[in-house]
N, C-alpha and C positions, 0 to 999 in steps of 0.2 A: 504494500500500500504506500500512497504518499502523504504521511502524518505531517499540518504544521505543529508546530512543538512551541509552545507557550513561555516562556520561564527557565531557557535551557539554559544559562550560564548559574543558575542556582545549584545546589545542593545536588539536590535530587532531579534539576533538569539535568547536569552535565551527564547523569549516568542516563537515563532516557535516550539522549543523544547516542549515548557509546553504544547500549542495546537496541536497541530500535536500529544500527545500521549493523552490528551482528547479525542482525533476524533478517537484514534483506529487504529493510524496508528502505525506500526516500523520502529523505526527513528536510522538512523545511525550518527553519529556525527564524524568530524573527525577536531581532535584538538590538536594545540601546546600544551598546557596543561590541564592534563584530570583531574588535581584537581580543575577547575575554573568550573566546570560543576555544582556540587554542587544539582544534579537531579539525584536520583537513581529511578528506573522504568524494569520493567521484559521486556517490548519492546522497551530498551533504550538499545543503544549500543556503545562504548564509545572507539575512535582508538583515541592515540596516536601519530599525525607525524602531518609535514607540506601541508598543499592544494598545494603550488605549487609542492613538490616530487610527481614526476610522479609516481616512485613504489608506493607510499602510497595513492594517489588517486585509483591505479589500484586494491588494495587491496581492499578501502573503498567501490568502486563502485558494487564490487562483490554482484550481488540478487540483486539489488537496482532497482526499477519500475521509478526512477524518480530523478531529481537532484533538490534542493532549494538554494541559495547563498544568503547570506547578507551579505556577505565579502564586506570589504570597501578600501581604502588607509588610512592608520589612520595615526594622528601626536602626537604629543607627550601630546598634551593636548585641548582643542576644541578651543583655539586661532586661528581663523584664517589663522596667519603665523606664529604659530607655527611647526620646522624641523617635516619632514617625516619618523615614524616606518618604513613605509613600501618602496619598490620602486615602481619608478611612473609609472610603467608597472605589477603590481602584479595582478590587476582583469584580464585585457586580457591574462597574461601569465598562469594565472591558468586556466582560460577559455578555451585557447586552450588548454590544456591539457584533460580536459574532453570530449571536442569536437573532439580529435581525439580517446580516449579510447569509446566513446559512443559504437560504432558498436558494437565493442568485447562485450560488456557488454550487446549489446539491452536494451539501454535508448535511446528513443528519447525525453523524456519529461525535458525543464529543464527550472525552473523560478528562477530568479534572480532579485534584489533591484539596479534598475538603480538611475536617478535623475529626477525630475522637472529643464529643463536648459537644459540639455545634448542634443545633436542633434538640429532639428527644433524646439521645444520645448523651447530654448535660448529666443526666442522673446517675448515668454508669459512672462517669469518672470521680476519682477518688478526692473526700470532702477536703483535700487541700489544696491539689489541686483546681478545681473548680473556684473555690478561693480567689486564689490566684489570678485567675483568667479575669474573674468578677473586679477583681482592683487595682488589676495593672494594664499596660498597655498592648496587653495581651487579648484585653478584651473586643479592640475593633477589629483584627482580622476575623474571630470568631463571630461579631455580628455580620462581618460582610459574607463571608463563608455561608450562615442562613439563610442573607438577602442573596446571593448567587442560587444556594438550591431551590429556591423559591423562585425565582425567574423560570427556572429549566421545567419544574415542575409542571407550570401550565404550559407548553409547547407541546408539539407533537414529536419534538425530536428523541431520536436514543441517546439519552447522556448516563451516566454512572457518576457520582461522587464519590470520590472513594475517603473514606477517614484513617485515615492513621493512627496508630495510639503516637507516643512518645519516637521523637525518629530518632535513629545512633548512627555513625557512621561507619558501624560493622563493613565489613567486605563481602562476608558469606550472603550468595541468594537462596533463602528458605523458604520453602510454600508459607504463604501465609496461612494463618488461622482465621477465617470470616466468623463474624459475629452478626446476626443481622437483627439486633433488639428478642433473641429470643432466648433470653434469661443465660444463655453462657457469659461467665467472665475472660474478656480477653486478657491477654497478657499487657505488661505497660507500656513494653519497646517494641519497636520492629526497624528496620534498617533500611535506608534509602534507597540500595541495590534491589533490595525484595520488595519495597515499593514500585520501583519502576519495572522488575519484573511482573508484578502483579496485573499492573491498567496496562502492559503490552498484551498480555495474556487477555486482558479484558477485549482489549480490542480486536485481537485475531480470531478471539471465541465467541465476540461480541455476548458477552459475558454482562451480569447483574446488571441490564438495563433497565431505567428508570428505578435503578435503586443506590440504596446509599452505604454500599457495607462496612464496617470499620475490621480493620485489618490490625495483626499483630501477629509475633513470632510464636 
């Protein structure tokens, strides 16, 4: 397939990029900066601009069978309450941006790195967690993250949100354990490798659409 890839110079996009062209796919990449990529590849394809520019998403999305996101709100550094890079509306406003260019393009497929906590989900995670989320600056990715699955929700399109518990930066890829709200407890960690193996998996199996499962090791 030909995936644009949302968020690749991140964490968990860079390994998406490395797998996704193991697997044979052609990957589009569309990125503030095209020197942080640092992955040269004959079906790696490498734009220049912002996810939220509408014109440059409408470029990116051009051929593309599928959409993948690990765009996040980031802050300045992984404190906590550390100020916000981003604004507190960046994932749903890029969001809808794609969700109304879909048609034009004929993409219905789009998987995306929600959270463990967001939504219903809230009550699983552990009372200190949640805390946490509740008082730090932690808390507007996880509001935008709802307002994102809430857009998808009403469309017709096949999207997956995928949650992660806690991510680590483990090497090993392990099947994940899905949870889908039915009373299993997941584990806290899971690893960005096995994250991004997971939503390829989703995509090639077209796997858990229109749901939300949260994953762990």
């Amino acid at each position: 397939m030909r995936i644009l890839l949302l968020g690749a110079t991140g964490r968990t996009g860079r390994l998406l990029v490395k797998q996704a062209l193991q697997r044979g796919h052609e990957v589009m990449v569309l990125v503030r900066n095209r020197s942080k990529i640092g992955i040269t590849d004959p079906n790696l394809q490498v734009m220049q601009g912002h996810p939220a520019d509408r014109a440059c998403l409408d470029t990116a999305m051009k051929g593309c069978d599928a959409v993948i996101s690990t765009l996040n709100i980031s802050r300045y550094n992984d404190f906590p309450w550390a100020p916000l890079r981003t604004p507190k509306d960046f994932l749903s406003n890029v969001m809808s941006q794609v969700i109304s260019l879909s048609d034009a393009h004929g993409i219905q497929r789009i998987i995306f790195t929600s959270a463990w906590g967001v939504g219903e989900s809230v009550k699983d995670i552990p009372g200190w967690f949640r805390w946490l989320v509740r008082k730090s600056n932690l808390r507007y990715p996880y509001l935008d993250l709802y307002r994102t699955e809430e857009l998808l929700r009403v469309t017709s399109l096949q999207w997956t949100a995928v949650r992660p518990t806690v991510l680590i930066n483990a090497k090993k890829i392990r099947p994940a354990k899905v949870t889908m709200g039915d009373g299993q407890v997941p584990s806290l960690f899971i690893s960005r490798a096995s994250v991004a193996s997971f939503m390829l998996d989703a995509l090639e199996q077209n796997l858990y659409t229109g749901e939300t499962p949260v994953i762990s090791r």
